[in-house]
C-alpha positions as CSV (number, residue, x, y, z in Angstrom):
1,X,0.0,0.0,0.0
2,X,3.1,2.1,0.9
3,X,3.7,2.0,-3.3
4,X,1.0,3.3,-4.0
5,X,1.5,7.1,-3.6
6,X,4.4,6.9,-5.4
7,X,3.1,5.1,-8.4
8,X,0.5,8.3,-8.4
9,X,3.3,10.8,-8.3
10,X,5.3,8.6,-10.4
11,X,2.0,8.4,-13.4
12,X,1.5,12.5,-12.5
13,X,5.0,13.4,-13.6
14,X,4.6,11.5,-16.7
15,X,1.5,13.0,-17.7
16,X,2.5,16.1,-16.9
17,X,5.9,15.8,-19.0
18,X,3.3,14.6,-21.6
19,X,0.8,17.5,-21.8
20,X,3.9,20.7,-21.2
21,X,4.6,22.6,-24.1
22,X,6.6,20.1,-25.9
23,X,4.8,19.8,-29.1
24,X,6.5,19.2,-31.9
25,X,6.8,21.8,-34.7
26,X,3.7,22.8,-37.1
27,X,5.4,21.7,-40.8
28,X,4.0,24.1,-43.2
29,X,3.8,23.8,-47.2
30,X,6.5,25.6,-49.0
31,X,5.9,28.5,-51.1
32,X,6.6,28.1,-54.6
33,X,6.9,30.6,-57.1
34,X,8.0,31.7,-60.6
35,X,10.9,33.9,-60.6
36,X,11.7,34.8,-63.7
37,X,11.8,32.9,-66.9
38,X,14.4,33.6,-69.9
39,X,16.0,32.3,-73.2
40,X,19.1,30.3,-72.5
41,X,19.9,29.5,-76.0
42,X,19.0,29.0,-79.4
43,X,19.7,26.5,-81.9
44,X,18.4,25.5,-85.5
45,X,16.4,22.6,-83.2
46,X,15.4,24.3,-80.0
47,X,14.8,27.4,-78.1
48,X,16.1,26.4,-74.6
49,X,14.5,28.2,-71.5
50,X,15.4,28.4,-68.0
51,X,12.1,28.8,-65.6
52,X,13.6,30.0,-62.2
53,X,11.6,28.5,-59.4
54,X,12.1,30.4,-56.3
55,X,11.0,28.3,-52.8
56,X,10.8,29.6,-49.5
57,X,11.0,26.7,-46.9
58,X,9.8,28.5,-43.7
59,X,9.8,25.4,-41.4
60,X,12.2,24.5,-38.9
61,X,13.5,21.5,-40.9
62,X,15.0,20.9,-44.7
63,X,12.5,19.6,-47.3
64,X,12.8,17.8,-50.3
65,X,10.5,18.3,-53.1
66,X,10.7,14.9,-54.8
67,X,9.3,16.2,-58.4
68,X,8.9,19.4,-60.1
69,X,6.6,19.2,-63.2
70,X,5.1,22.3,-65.1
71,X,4.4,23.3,-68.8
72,X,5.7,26.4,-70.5
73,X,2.5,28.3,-72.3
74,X,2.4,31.9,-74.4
75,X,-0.6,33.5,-74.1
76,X,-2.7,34.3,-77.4
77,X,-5.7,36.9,-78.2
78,X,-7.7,33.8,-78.0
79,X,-6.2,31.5,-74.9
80,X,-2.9,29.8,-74.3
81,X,-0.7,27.7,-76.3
82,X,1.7,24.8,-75.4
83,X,5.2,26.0,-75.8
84,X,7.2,22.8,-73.3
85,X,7.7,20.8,-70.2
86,X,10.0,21.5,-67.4
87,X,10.9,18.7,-64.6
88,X,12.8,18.2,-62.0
89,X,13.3,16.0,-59.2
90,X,15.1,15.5,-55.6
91,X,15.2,19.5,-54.5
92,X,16.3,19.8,-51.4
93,X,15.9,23.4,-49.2
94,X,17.7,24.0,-46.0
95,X,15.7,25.4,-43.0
96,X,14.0,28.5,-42.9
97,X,15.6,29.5,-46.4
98,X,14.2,30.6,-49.7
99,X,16.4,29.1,-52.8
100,X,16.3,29.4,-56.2
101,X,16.7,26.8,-58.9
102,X,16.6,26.9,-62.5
103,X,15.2,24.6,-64.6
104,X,15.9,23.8,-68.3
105,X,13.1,23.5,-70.6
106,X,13.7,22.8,-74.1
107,X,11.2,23.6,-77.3
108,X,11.3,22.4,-80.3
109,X,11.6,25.1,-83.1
110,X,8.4,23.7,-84.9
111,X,6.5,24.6,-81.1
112,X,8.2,28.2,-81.1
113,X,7.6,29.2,-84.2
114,X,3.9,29.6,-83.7
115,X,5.3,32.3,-80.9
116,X,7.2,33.9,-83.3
117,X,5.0,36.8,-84.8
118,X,4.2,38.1,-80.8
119,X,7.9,38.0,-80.2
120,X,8.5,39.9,-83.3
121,X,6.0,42.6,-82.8
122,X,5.6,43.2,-78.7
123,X,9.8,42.2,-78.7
124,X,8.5,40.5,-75.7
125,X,6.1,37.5,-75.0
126,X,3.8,36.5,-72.5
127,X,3.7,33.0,-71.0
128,X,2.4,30.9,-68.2
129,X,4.0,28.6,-65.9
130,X,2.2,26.0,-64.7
131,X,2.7,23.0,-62.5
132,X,3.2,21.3,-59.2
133,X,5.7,20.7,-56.9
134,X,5.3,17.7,-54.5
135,X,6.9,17.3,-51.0
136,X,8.2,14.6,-49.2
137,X,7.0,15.1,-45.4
138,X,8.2,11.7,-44.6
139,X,4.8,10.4,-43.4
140,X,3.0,11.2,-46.9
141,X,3.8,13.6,-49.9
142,X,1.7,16.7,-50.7
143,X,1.1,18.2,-54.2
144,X,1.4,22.4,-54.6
145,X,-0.1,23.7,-57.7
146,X,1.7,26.9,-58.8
147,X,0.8,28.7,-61.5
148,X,2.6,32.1,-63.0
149,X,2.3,34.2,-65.6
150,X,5.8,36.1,-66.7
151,X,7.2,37.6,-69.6
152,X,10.0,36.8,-71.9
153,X,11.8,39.6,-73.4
154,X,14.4,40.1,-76.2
C-alpha cells in the first residue's frame, strides 16, 4: 500500500511531461513561385528556356521536393498555347531558407515558331508557368499547384 502514492506521483509526472509545451513543430507547405523565366539558348532545333523557381521553406527542418513538373505556355488573343515541359526532381531546401533553382526546358523550333510573330512585334512575350511541386513530409507527400504568368523579353 506504501507503493501506491508513489506510483501516483510517479503516473502524475509523466502526464504532466506529456501535456507541457513540448509539441513538436507545425510543418508548413512551402511557397513556390515563378521567378523569372528567360532564353538560355537558341539552336536550328530548340529554343532552350530556363524557368527559375524560387521556394521559401519557412519550417524549422530541410525539405525535399521529390518532383517538379510544369508546362511552359504563351498567351494568345484567343487562350494559351503549349510552348514545353519543365521537370525536376530531388530538390532539397535548408531550414527557414528561400532558394532558387533553375530549370531547363527545351522547345522544339516547330512549337516556337507559332510564338514567333508576338515575339517579333511586342519584342517581348507573355507566357504561363504552370505546374506542381510535391513534397516529401516523410509520413505522406503533398502536391502544390503553382501557377505564373511572366514575360519573356528580347
Amino acid at each position: 500500500m506504501r507503493n501506491i502514492p508513489v506510483l501516483l506521483s510517479l503516473l502524475a509526472c509523466i502526464l504532466l511531461s506529456l501535456f507541457s509545451g513540448c509539441s513538436a513543430p507545425t510543418i508548413r507547405a512551402p511557397n513556390v513561385t515563378v521567378k523569372d523565366v528567360t532564353v538560355e539558348s537558341v539552336t536550328l532545333q530548340t529554343l532552350n528556356l530556363g524557368v527559375q523557381l524560387q521556394v521559401e521553406n519557412p519550417n524549422p527542418v530541410g525539405i525535399t521536393l521529390t518532383r517538379v513538373t510544369f508546362d511552359v505556355f504563351y498567351e494568345t488573343g484567343s487562350g494559351r498555347e503549349y510552348l514545353g515541359h519543365g521537370e525536376q526532381e530531388n530538390l532539397t531546401f535548408p531550414k527557414q531558407e528561400t532558394v532558387v533553382y533553375t530549370i531547363p526546358v527545351e522547345i522544339d523550333n516547330l512549337q516556337a515558331v507559332k510564338a514567333l510573330p508576338i515575339l517579333v512585334l511586342e519584342r517581348s512575350l507573355p507566357v504561363v508557368v504552370a505546374g506542381t511541386a510535391t513534397v516529401d513530409l516523410k509520413i505522406t507527400k503533398v502536391d502544390i499547384p503553382f501557377e505564373q504568368r511572366k514575360v519573356i523579353t528580347v
